[in-house]
Structure formats: structure tokens, C-alpha cells
KOLLUMSE-556493 format. One record per atom (N, C-alpha, C): x, y, z; residue in three letters. Coordinates in steps of 0.001 Angstrom, whole numbers, padded with zeros to 6 digits, always signed. Example, Ala and Ser with C-alpha at 12.3 -4.5 7.8 and 13.67 -1.06 7.14 Angstrom:
<sites>
+013190-005690+007800ALA/+012300-004500+007800ALA/+013200-003300+007800ALA/+012850-002250+007080SER/+013670-001060+007140SER/+012900+000030+007870SER/
</sites>
This chain:
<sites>
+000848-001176+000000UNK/+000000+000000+000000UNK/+000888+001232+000000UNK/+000369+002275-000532UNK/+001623+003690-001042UNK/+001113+004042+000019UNK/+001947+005107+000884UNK/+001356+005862+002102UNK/+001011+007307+001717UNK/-000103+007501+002873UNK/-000709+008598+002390UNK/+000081+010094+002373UNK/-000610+010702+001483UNK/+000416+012508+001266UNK/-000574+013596+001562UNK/-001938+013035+001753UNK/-002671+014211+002363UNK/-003106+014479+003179UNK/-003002+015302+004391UNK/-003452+015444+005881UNK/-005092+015421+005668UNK/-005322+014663+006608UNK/-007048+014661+006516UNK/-007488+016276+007038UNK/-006487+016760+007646UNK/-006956+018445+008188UNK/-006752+019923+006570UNK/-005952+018742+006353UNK/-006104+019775+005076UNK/-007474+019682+004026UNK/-007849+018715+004222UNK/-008956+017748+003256UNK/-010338+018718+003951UNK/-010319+018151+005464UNK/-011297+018679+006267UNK/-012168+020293+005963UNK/-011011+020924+006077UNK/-011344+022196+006017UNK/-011846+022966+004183UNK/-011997+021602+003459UNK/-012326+022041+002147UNK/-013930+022870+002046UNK/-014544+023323+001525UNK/-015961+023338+001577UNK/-016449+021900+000349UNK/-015598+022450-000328UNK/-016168+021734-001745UNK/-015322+020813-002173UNK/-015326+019532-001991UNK/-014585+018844-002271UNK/-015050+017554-003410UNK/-014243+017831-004505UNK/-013823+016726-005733UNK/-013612+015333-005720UNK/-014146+014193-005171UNK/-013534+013299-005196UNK/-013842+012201-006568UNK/-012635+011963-006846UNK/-013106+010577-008134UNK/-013375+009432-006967UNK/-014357+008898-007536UNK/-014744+007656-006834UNK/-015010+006499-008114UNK/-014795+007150-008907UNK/-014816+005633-010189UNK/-013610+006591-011644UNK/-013215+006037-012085UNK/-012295+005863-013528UNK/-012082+004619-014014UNK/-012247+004617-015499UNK/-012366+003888-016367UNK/-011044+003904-017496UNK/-010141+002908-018082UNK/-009266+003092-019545UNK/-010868+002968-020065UNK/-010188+003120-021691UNK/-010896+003000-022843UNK/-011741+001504-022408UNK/-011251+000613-022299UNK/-011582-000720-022495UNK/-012418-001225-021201UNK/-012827-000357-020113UNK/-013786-000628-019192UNK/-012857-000995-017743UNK/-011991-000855-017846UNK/-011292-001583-016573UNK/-011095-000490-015360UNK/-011192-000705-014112UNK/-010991+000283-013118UNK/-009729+000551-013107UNK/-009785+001949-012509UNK/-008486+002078-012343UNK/-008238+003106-010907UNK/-009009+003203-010275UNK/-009734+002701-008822UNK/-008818+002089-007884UNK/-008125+001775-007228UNK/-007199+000797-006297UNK/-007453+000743-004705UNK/-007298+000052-004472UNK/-007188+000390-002314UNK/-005795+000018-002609UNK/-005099-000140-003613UNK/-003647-000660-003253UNK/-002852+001091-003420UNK/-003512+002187-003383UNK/-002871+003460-003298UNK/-004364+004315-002522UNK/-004004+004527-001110UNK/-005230+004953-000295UNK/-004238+006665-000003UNK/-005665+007398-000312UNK/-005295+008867-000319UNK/-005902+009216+000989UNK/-005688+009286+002502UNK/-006563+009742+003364UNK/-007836+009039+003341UNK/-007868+008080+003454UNK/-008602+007420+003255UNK/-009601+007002+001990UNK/-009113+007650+000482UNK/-010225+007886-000987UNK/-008869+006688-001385UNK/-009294+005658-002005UNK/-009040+004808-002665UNK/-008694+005566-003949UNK/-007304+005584-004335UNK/-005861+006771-005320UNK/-006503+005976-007080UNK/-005813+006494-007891UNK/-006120+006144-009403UNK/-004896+005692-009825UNK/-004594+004594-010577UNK/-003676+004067-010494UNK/-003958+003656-012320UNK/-002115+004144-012320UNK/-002054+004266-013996UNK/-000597+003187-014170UNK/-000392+002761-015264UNK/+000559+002490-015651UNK/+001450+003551-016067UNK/+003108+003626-016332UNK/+003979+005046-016798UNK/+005432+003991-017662UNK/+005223+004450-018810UNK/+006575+004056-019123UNK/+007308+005079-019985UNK/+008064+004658-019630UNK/+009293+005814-020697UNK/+010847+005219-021152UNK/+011218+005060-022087UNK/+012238+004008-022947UNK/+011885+002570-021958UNK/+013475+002648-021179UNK/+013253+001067-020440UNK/+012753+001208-019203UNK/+011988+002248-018462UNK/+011669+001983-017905UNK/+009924+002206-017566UNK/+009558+001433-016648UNK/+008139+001130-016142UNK/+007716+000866-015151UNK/+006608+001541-014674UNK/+005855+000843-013298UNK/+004448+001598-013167UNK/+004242+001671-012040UNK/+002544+002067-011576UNK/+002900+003429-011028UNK/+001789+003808-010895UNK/+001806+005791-010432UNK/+000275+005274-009694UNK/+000176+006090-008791UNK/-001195+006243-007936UNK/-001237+007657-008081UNK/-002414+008185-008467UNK/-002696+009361-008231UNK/-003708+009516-007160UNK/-003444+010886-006159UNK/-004223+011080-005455UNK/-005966+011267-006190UNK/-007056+010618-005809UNK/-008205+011189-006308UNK/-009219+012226-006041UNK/-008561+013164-004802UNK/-008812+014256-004286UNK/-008323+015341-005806UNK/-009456+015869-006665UNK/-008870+016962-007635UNK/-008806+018157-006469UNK/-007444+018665-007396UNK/-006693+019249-007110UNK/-005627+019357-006381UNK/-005536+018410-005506UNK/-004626+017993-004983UNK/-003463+016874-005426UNK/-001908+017538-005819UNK/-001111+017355-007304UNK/-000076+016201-006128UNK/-000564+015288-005460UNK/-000365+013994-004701UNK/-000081+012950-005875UNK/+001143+012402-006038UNK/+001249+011326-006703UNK/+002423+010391-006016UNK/+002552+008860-006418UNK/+003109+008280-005949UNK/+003821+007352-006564UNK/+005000+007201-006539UNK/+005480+005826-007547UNK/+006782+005615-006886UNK/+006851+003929-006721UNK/+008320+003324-006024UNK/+009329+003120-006948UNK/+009071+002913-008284UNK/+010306+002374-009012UNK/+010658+003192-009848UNK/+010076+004442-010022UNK/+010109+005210-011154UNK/+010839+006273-010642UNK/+012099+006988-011938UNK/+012493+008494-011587UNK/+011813+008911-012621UNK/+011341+010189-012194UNK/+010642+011250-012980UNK/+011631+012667-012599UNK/+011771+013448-014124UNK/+012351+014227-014104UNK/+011020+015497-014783UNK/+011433+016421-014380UNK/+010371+017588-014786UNK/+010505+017903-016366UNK/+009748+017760-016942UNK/+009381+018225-017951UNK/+009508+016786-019549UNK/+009427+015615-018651UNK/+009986+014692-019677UNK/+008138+014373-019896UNK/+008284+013417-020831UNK/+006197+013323-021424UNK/+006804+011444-021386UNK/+005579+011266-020822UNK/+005721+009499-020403UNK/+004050+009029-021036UNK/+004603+007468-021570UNK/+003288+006885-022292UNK/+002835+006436-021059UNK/+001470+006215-020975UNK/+000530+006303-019901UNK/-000924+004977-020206UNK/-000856+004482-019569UNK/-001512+003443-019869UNK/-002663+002606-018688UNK/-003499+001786-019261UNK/-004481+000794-017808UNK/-003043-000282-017446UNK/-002863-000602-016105UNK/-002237-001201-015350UNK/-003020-002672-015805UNK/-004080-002682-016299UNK/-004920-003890-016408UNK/-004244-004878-017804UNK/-004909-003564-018719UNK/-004657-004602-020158UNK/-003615-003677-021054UNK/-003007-002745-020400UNK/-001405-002081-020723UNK/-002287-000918-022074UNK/-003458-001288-022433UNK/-003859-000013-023789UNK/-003212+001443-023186UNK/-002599+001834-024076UNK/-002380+003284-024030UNK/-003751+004410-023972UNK/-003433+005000-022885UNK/-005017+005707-022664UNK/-004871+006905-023787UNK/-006252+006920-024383UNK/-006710+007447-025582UNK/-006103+009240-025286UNK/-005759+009648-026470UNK/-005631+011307-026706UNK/-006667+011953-026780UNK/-006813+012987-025742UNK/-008291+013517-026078UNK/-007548+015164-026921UNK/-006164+015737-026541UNK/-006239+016552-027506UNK/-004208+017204-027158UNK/-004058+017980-027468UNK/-002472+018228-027157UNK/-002765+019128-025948UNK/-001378+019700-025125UNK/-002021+020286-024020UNK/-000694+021789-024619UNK/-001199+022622-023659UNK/-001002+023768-024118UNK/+001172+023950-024078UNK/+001508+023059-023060UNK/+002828+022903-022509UNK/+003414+021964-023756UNK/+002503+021076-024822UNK/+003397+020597-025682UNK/+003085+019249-025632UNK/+002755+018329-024396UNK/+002171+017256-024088UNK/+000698+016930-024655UNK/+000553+015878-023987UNK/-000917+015378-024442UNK/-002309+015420-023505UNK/-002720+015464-023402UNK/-004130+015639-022692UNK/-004803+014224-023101UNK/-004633+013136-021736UNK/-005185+011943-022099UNK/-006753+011669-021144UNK/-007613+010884-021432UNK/-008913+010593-021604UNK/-008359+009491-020192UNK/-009360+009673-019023UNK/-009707+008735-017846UNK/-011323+008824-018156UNK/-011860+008101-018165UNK/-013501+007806-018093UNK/-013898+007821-016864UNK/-015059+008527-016841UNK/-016005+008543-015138UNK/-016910+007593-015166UNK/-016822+007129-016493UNK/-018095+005679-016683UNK/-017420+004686-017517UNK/-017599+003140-017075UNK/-017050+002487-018160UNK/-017285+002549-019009UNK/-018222+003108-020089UNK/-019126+002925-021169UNK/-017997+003525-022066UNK/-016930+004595-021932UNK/-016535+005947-023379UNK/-017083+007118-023172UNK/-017671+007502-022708UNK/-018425+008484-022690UNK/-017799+009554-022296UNK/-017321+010450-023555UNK/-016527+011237-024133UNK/-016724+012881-022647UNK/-018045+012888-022566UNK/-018392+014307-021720UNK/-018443+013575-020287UNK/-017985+012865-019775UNK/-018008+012488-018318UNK/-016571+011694-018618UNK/-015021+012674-018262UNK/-014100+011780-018587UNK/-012955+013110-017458UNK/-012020+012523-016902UNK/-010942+013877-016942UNK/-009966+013305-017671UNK/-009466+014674-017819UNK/-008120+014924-018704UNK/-007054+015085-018015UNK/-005822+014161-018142UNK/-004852+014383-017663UNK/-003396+014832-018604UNK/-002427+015733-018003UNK/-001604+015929-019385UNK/-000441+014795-018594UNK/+000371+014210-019725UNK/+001508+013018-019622UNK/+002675+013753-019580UNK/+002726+015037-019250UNK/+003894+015854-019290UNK/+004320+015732-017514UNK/+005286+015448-016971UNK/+005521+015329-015851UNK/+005588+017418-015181UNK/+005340+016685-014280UNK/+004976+018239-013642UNK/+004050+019457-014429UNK/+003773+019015-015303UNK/+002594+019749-015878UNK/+001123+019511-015211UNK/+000688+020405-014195UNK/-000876+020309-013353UNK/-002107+021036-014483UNK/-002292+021200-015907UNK/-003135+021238-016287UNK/-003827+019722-016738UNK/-004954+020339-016258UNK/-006184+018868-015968UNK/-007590+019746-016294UNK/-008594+018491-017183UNK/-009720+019189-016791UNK/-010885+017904-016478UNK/-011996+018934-016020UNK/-013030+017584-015601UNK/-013917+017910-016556UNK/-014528+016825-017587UNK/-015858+016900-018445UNK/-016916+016495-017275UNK/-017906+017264-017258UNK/-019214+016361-016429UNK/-019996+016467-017418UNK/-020609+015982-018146UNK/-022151+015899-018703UNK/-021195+016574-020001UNK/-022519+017838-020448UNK/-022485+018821-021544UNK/-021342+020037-020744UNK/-021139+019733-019491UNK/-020105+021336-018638UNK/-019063+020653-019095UNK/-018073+021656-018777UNK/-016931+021458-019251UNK/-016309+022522-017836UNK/-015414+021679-016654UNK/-014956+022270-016069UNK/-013486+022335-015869UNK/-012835+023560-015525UNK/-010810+023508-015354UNK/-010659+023667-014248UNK/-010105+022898-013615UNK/-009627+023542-012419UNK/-007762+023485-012899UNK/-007674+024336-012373UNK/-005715+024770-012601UNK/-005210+023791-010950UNK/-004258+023087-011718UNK/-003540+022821-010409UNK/-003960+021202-010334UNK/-004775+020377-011091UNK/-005466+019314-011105UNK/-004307+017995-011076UNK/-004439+017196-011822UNK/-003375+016211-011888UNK/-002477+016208-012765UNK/-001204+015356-012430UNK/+000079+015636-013346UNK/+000060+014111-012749UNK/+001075+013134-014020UNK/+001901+012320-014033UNK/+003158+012336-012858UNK/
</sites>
């Protein structure tokens, strides 16, 4: 289990708080874990590779809070890593380029695809632009998730 990076007092005092409680790859598989617990929110857990190397990333699922976790991996700022389901390894879909040069990749809020209920994450390391589709809205929060 990854240990936790967010004080529940910091969490506490939110009014409005974001939590993912379901993500989907393309192909229906969770990506959901108790094997990366954020303060108690069960983390999002991606595959990361880059030339030879590979492993798992947990992301915190508290948005906005730029909590990530990985044991085997060095990450250097500004490198762009292929990003994938930990399940069946598909490379998670491009939803569009991101403004830093990276990609803006597709997490599903439903297994189904469903293009307007998805967030966007960019594969650019240390890059925190993210956005959340809900429905027909289209929301940004700055500061969201990074690789």
C-alpha cells in the first residue's frame, strides 16, 4: 500500500470537495485501487513508461490535490511518459495536445466511453493542467493532476 500525502486536516477544512470515486481506460477496466489509499479515498492508479523503464503511479483522487506516488520510477520535470491501464497495458486514448506541448489523455467517469463524463490528464511530468468533463459542462480547475 503507497502511504498517504494528504493530511485529513487539510482535506477537512475544504468546503467543496472533488472526489473521483470511479475511472475507467478505454476498455472498461478500473483504475480505482485500495492498493494506493489517499486519506482514506481509494488513489487512481495508472501504468507510466518511458524508454526502459516502467511501473505504476497512484494518483491522489482528491482533484486538485497534485499527490502522486510511484516506487520504481524516476521522474524528471518536464519529460512526457506513455501512460496506460495497469490492467490490459492499452495506451489511454488522446483527447487533444495540451497547451505545454504534451498530451491531454482521456480517464472515463463511466465504463461505457463516454466522451463528456471523462478527466483529462496531461503526460507531461509536472505539468498540473487537468480538466473535468461532467455531462455537456466542461470544467478547469488549474492545479489538477500531473503524471
Amino acid at each position: 500500500m503507497f502511504p498517504n500525502t494528504i493530511r485529513k486536516s487539510e482535506i477537512c477544512k475544504e468546503k467543496e470537495l472533488l472526489v473521483v470515486e470511479q475511472c475507467y481506460c478505454q476498455n472498461g477496466h478500473n483504475l480505482i485501487s485500495d492498493r494506493a489509499v489517499f486519506n482514506g479515498f481509494n488513489g487512481i492508479m495508472i501504468k507510466a513508461k518511458r524508454g526502459h523503464q516502467s511501473g505504476l503511479v497512484a494518483l491522489s483522487p482528491v482533484y486538485g490535490y497534485k499527490s502522486r506516488v510511484s516506487l520504481n520510477l524516476k521522474f524528471r520535470p518536464g519529460e512526457v511518459w506513455e501512460i496506460s491501464c495497469p490492467e490490459c497495458g492499452e495506451i489511454l486514448p488522446v483527447y487533444s495536445e495540451c497547451s505545454c506541448g504534451g498530451k491531454l489523455l482521456l480517464l472515463f467517469l463511466n465504463p461505457d466511453q463516454v466522451y463528456t463524463n471523462a478527466i483529462l490528464i496531461c503526460n507531461r511530468i509536472d505539468c498540473f493542467n487537468a480538466e473535468i468533463k461532467l455531462e455537456a459542462e466542461m470544467e478547469h480547475y488549474s492545479g489538477g493532476y500531473s503524471v
